[in-house]
ZAMARGU-4260 file (C-alpha; in steps of 0.2 Angstrom, whole numbers, plus 5000, padded with zeros to 4 digits):
<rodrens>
0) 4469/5349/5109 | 4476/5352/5092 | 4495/5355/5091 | 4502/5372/5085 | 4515/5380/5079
5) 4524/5393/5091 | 4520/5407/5080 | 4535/5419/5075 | 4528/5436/5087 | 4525/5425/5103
10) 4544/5417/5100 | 4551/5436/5098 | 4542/5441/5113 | 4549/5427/5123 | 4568/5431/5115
15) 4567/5447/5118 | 4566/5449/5136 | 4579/5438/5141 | 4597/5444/5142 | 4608/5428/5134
20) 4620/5433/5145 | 4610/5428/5161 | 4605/5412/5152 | 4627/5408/5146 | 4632/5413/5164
25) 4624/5399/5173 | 4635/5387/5162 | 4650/5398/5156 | 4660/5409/5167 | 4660/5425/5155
30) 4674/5439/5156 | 4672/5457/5148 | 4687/5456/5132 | 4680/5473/5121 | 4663/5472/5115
35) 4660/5456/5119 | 4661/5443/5135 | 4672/5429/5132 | 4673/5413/5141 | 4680/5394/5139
40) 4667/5384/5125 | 4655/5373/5133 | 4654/5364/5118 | 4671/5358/5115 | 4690/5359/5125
45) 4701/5374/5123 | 4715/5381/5137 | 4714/5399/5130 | 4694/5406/5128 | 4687/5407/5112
50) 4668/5407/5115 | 4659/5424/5114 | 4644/5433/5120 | 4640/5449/5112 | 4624/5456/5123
55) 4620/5470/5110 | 4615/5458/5096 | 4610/5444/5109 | 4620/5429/5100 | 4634/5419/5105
60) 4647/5412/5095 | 4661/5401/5098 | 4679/5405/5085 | 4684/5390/5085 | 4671/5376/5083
65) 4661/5388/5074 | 4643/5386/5085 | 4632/5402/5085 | 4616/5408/5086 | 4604/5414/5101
70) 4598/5411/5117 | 4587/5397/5111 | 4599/5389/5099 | 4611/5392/5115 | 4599/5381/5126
75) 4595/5368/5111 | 4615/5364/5111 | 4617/5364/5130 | 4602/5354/5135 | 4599/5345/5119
80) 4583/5350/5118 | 4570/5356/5104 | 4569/5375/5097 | 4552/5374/5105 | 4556/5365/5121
85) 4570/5379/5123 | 4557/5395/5120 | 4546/5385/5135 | 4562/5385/5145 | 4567/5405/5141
90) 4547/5407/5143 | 4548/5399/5160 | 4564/5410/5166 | 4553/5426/5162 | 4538/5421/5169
95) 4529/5423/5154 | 4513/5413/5152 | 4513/5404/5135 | 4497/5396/5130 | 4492/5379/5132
100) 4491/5375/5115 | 4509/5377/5113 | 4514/5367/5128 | 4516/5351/5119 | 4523/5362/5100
105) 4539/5351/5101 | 4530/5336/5096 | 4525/5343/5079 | 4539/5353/5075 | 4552/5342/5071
110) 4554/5333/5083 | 4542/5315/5081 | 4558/5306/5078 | 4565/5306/5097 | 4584/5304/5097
115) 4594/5290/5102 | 4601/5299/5115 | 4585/5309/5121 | 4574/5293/5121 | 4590/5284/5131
120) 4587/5300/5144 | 4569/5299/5145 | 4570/5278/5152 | 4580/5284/5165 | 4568/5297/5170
125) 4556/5284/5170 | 4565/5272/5180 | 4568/5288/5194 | 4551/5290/5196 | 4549/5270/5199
130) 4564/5269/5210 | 4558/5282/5220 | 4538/5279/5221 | 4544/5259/5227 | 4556/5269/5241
135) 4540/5280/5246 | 4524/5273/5243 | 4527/5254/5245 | 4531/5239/5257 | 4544/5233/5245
140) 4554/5249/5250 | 4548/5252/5270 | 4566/5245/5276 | 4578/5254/5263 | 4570/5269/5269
145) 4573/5268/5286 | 4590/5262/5283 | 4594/5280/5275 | 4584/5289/5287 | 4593/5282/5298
150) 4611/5288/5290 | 4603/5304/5292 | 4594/5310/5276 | 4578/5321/5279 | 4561/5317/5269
155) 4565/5333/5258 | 4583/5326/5255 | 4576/5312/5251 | 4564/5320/5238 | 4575/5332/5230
160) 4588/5320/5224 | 4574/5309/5220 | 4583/5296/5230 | 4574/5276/5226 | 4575/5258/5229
165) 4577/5244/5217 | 4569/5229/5226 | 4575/5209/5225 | 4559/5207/5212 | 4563/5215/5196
170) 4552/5226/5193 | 4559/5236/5178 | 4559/5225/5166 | 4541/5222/5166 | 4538/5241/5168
175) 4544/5245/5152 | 4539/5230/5142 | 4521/5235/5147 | 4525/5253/5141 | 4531/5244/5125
180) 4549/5251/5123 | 4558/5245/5111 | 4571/5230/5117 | 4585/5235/5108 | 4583/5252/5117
185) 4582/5244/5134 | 4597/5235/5131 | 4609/5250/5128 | 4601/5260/5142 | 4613/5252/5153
190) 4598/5248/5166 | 4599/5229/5162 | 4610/5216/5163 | 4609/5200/5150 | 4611/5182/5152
195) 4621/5170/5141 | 4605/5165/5129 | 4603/5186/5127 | 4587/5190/5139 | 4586/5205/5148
200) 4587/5207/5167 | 4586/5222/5180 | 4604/5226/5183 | 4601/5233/5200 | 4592/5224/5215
205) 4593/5228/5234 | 4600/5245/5231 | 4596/5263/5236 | 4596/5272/5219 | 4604/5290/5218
210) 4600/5296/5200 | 4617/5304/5191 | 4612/5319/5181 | 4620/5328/5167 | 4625/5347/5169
215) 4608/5351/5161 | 4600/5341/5175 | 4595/5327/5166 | 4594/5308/5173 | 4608/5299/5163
220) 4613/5284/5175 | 4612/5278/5193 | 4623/5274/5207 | 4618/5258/5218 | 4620/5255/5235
225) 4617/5240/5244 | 4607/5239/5257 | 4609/5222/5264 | 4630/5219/5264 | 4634/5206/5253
230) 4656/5202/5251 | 4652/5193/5233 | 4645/5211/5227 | 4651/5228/5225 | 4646/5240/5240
235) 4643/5254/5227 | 4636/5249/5207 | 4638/5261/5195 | 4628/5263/5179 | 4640/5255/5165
240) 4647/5267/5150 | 4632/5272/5137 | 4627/5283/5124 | 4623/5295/5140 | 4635/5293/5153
245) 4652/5291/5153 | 4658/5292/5172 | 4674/5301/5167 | 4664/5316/5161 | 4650/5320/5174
250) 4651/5328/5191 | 4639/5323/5203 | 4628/5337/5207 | 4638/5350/5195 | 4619/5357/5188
255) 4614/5361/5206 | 4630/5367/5211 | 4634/5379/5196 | 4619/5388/5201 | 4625/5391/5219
260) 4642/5395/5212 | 4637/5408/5201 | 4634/5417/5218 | 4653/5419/5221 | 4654/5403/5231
265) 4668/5393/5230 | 4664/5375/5223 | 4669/5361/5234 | 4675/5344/5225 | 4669/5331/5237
270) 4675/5312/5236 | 4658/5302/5235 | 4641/5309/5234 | 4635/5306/5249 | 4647/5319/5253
275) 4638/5329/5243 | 4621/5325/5249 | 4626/5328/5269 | 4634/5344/5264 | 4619/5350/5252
280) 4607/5346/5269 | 4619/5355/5281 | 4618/5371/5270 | 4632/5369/5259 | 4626/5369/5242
285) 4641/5369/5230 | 4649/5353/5233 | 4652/5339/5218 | 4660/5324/5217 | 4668/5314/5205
290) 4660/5296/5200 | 4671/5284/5211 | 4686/5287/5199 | 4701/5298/5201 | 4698/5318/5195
295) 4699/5316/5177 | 4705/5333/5165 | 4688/5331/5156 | 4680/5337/5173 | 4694/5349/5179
300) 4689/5357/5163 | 4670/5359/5167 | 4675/5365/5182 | 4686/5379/5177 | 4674/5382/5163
305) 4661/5388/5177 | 4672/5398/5192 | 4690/5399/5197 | 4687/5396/5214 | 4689/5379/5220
310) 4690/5368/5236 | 4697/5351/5236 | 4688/5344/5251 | 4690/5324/5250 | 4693/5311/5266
315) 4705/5312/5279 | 4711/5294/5280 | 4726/5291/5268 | 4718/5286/5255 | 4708/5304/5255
320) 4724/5310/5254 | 4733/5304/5240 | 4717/5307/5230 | 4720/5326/5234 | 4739/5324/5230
325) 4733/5317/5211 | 4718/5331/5211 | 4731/5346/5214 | 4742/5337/5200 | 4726/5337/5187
330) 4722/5354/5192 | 4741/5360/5188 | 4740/5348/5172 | 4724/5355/5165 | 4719/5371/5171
335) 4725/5388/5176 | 4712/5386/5193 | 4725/5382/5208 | 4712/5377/5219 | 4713/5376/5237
340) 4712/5362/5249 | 4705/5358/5264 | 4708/5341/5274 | 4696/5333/5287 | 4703/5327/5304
345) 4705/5314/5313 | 4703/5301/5297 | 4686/5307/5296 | 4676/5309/5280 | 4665/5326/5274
350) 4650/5315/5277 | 4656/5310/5295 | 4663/5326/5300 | 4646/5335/5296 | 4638/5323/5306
355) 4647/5322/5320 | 4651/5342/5321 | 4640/5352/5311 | 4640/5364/5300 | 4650/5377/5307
360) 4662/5366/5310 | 4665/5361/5291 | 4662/5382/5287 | 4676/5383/5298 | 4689/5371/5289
365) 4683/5379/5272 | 4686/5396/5278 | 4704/5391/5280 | 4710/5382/5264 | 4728/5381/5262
370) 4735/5384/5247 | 4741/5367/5239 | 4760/5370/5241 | 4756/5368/5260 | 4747/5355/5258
375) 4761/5347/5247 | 4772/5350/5260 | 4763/5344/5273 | 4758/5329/5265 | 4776/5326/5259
380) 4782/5327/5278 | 4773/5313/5282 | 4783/5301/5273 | 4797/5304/5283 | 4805/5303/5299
385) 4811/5320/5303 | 4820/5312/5319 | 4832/5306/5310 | 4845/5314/5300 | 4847/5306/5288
390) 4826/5307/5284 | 4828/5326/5288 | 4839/5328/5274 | 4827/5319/5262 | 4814/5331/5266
395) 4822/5345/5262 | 4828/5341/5245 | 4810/5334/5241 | 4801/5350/5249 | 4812/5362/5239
400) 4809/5350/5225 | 4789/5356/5227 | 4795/5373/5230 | 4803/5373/5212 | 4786/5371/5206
405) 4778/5387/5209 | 4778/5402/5199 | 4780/5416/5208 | 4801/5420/5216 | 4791/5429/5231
410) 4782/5414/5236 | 4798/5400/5231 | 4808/5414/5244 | 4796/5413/5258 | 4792/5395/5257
415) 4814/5393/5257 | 4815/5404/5274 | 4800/5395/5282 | 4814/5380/5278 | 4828/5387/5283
420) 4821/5393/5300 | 4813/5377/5303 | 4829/5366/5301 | 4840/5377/5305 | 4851/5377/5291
425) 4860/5391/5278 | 4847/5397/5267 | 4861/5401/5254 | 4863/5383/5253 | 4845/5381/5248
430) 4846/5393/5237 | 4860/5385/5228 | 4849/5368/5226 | 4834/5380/5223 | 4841/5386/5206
435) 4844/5373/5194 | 4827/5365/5199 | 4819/5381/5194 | 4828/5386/5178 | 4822/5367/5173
440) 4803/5369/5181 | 4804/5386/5169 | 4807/5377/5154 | 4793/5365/5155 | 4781/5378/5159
445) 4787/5386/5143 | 4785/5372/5136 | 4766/5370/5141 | 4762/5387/5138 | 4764/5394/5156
450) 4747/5386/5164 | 4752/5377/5178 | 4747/5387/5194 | 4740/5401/5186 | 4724/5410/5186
455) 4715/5410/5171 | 4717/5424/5159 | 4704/5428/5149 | 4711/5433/5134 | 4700/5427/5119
460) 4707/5418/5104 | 4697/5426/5088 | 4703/5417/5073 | 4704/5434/5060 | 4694/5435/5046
465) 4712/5434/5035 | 4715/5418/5045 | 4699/5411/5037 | 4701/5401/5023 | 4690/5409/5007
470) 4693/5411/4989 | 4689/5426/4982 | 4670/5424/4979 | 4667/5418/4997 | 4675/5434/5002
475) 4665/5445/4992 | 4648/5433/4999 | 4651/5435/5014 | 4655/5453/5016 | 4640/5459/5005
480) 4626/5446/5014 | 4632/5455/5030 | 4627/5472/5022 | 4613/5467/5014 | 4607/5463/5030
485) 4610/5478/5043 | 4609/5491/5028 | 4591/5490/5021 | 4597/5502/5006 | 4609/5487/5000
490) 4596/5476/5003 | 4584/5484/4991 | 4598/5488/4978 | 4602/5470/4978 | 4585/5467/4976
495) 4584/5476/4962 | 4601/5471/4952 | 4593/5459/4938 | 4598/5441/4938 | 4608/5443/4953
500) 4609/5427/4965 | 4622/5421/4977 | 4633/5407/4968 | 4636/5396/4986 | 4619/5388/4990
505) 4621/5391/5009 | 4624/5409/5006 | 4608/5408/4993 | 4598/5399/5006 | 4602/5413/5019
510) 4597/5426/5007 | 4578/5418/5004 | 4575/5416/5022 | 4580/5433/5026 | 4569/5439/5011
515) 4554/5430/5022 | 4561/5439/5037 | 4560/5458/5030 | 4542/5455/5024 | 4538/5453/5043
520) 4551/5463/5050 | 4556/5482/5048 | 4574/5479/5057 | 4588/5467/5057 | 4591/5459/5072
525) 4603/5443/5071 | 4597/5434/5087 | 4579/5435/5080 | 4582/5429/5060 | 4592/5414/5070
530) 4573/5409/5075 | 4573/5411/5054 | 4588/5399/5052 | 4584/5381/5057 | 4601/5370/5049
535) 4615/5371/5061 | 4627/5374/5046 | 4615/5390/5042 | 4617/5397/5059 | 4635/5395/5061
540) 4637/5404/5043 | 4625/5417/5048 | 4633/5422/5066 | 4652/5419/5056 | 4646/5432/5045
545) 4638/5445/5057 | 4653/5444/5066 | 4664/5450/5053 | 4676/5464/5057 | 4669/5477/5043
550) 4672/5496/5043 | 4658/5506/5049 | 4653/5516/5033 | 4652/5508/5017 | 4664/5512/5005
555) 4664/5520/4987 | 4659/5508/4976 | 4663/5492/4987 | 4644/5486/4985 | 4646/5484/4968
560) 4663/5478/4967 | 4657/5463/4977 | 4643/5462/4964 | 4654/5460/4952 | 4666/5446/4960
565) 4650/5437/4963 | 4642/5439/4946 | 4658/5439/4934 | 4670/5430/4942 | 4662/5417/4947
570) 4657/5410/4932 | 4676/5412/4927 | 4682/5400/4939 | 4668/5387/4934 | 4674/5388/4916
575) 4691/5387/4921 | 4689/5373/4933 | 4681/5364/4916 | 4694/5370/4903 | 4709/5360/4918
580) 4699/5345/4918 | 4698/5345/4898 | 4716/5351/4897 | 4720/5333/4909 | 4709/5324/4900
585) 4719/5329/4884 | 4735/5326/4891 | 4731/5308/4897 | 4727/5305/4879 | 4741/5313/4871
590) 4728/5327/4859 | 4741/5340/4857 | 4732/5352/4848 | 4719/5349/4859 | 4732/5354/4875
595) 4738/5370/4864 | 4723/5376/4861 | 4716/5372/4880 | 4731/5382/4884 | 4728/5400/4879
600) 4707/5398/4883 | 4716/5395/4902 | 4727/5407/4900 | 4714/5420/4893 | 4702/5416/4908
605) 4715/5417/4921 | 4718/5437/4914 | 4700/5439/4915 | 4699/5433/4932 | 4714/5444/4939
610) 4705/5459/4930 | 4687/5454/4940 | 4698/5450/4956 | 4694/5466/4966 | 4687/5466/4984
</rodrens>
């Protein structure tokens, strides 16, 4: 079947019954600020929100790394997938039936050169779909499967985290040198291992594989376990740093979990992934779990980015414990979420606990989440003999030490009577060590803009159009393409104003794709001409400019003031950025006249420009 082109009708269709705000939601946790619904940018780090979704015009827009566009531009970012790939993905939220013919639109549109990353993300789906058929279907995998049925994973566990084995024979090597991929290729994938004389070898053998997905679900590395114990290896065998997957930055299960959180169910950090598996099975389907490192702020942050609830759920044993401890301190570092925390008895881990109580049991412990100043504390009092005195005394200039810490005078004079009481001692004396300990915790949360503890406040930060650096003919640009373009009266009267043309090319390049728009469209709709706009530094321009804070009725004579800042003044500042380069080029060679007379010609110029200069 032949290849075509998604035409331009069928990709309006498909835009046009979506909200792009259902589509941000599942990956940005959106707050109503005005017009618009603001949240923290996917696409970058920020403490305060800046990215926006205005669901009149259907577009996002983030002020401060400048992305934009629509929902399908919104997708192509995310997922890093093609324009076509992204309508088939809207198409498929919306039920809508696209024809076959289109199905496979991403391969001629653009997109015959795979990139290194996508191509890197396609081996590992590969290798899924081997792991997992030799852990199924084959002899080679008939004892690693019974070992993890026998840790309690069902067959539709099993299946949905595509769970699979890599045998003692290497078997992936030879599977994708039959497929004739590229060696360089396999050699960044971070699948193979290679010797001292450069060959390629299967880096995992004897190990249960559990596929590590990015937030957009796709494969991007593997976690090994071995199946038959061996003291000179590792119990657990990560995939090594790549292109793709760097450990630091993914969350195990985050794109399955976001989905359940969207439902206004607290997201539970777990400590391994088995956690996360057990718990998914028991019914609990918001856990995720860092990659065998502590918390990192790259991942506190992509958790924030999606809810404000959050449940620190790791291992009771000590360890489990001081892993919690550091997770509280990242959380207060690098997010305005105070999470919550919930610690598992008797040294038991998530996993174990499930097991060996059930779920109501664990929906029980979450229910009753302490607040991590009682978990500090309780922690903390564990370090000490409170039998003796002198241990006593410690405590309690520790614990009022954590008590400092939190923002709130209400809760630093509960926590201070709840000391007092318990060891029986003057509270006014407490206070007294209180007070210098919070004068100095104030300062340093002056100091770091008042996050620690807080909940997040989502007050945008737009960057005004003054704070935007443009000369004067960039001004006048950008105002008069945004009026052109929801005023069809402009439109035609700059149609009409012989030799007119915009002197910045992106600007120029706008204005002929939108003249290809209007002879197939009556209205202007931004998120529609974004389908129009395929350059990234297009769609940026074009949302920056639709978003420009511009008085509702056009004003006398402004249209053609911007006319003539664009058609006079412009060509003064070429000539004058000529006449300086002469006027240097005289003075390195000592033409006096030739300076004089460079002179006035500047100077004459520079009077016609402040004459032209009115916006």
């Amino acid at each position: 079947m032949a290849l075509v082109k998604i035409p331009e009708d069928v990709i309006e269709q498909v835009r046009s019954q979506v909200n792009i705000v259902d589509v941000v939601s599942q990956y940005v946790q959106l707050s109503q600020s005005g017009k618009n619904l603001f949240g923290l940018c996917p696409f970058h780090e920020e403490r305060t929100p800046s990215f926006s979704v205005n669901e009149d015009k259907q577009i996002f827009h983030c002020f401060s790394c400048g992305r934009g566009g629509n929902v399908f531009k919104f997708l192509m970012e995310i997922e890093n997938i093609s324009f076509p790939e992204a309508v088939r993905k809207v198409a498929t939220m919306q039920n809508i039936q696209l024809d076959d013919k289109y199905l496979d639109a991403g391969n001629s549109e653009g997109n015959q050169q795979t990139s290194s990353q996508s191509q890197l993300i396609d081996l590992h789906e590969q290798a899924v779909s081997l792991y997992h058929h030799v852990l199924i279907n084959t002899k080679l995998g008939q004892e690693a499967l019974q070992y993890i049925k026998n840790r309690g994973l069902t067959d539709e566990t099993i299946e949905k985290y595509k769970i699979g084995f890599a045998p003692t024979q290497r078997l992936l090597k030879p599977f994708f040198e039959e497929r004739k991929i590229d060696s360089g290729l396999l050699g960044k994938s971070g699948l193979f291992s290679q010797d001292d004389q450069g060959n390629l070898y299967d880096r995992f053998v004897d190990r249960l594989m559990f596929p590590i997905r990015n937030e957009s679900g796709q494969t991007i590395g593997f976690s090994g376990r071995q199946v038959h114990s061996n003291p000179d290896m590792p119990k657990y065998l990560n995939s090594p740093e790549t292109e793709i997957f760097n450990k630091r930055k993914v969350l195990f299960n985050l794109d399955e979990a976001r989905r359940q959180v969207r439902k206004n169910n607290p997201a539970i950090l777990l400590e391994g992934f088995m956690d996360v598996i057990s718990a998914d099975q028991a019914g609990i389907h918001t856990g995720m779990a860092s990659m065998g490192t502590s918390l990192t702020e790259q991942q506190v942050y992509d958790i924030s980015r999606i809810t404000n609830s959050v449940i620190i759920c790791y291992d009771g044993d000590e360890p489990g414990q001081n892993a919690i401890k550091r997770a509280i301190e990242t959380f207060a570092k690098s997010s305005k979420v105070q999470p919550k925390v919930v610690s598992i008895p008797d040294g038991l881990d998530p996993d174990e606990f499930i097991k060996q109580r059930g779920k109501d049991s664990f929906d029980e412990l979450i229910s009753h989440a302490e607040a991590p100043i009682d978990f500090e504390l309780r922690f903390l009092k564990q370090q000490f003999n409170l039998k003796s005195q002198t241990d006593s005394t410690d405590y309690i200039s520790a614990a009022i030490e954590v008590i400092a810490k939190q923002n709130s005078a209400v809760t630093r004079d509960l926590y201070l009577n709840q000391l007092a009481e318990e060891f029986k001692v003057d509270k006014t004396l407490l206070v007294d060590q209180l007070a210098p300990l919070v004068k100095r915790s104030t300062n340093v949360v002056s100091i770091n803009d008042g996050h620690r503890g807080q909940q997040p406040q989502m007050v945008p930060h737009v960057q005004s159009q003054s704070q935007i650096k443009r000369n004067a003919v960039q001004i006048a640009e950008a105002r008069l393409m945004n009026r052109m373009l929801n005023d069809h009266d402009i439109w035609l009267q700059i149609q009409g104003t012989e030799g007119f043309s915009f002197v910045d090319e992106e600007y120029q390049m706008l204005y002929l794709l939108a003249e290809g728009y209007f002879t197939k469209f009556d209205e202007f709709s931004v998120a529609n001409f974004s389908n129009f706009v395929k350059e990234n530094s297009l769609q940026s321009l074009l949302i920056e400019i639709d978003t420009l804070d511009l008085p509702e009725n056009v004003g006398e004579n402004e249209i053609q003031n911007y006319i003539d800042v664009i058609m006079k003044l412009a060509p003064i500042e070429s000539q004058l950025k000529q006449k300086r380069a002469e006027l240097r080029e005289a003075s390195t060679i000592g033409d006096v006249d030739r300076q004089r007379q460079l002179t006035i010609e500047i100077v004459r110029l520079e009077q016609q420009k402040q004459a032209s200069q009115r916006v």
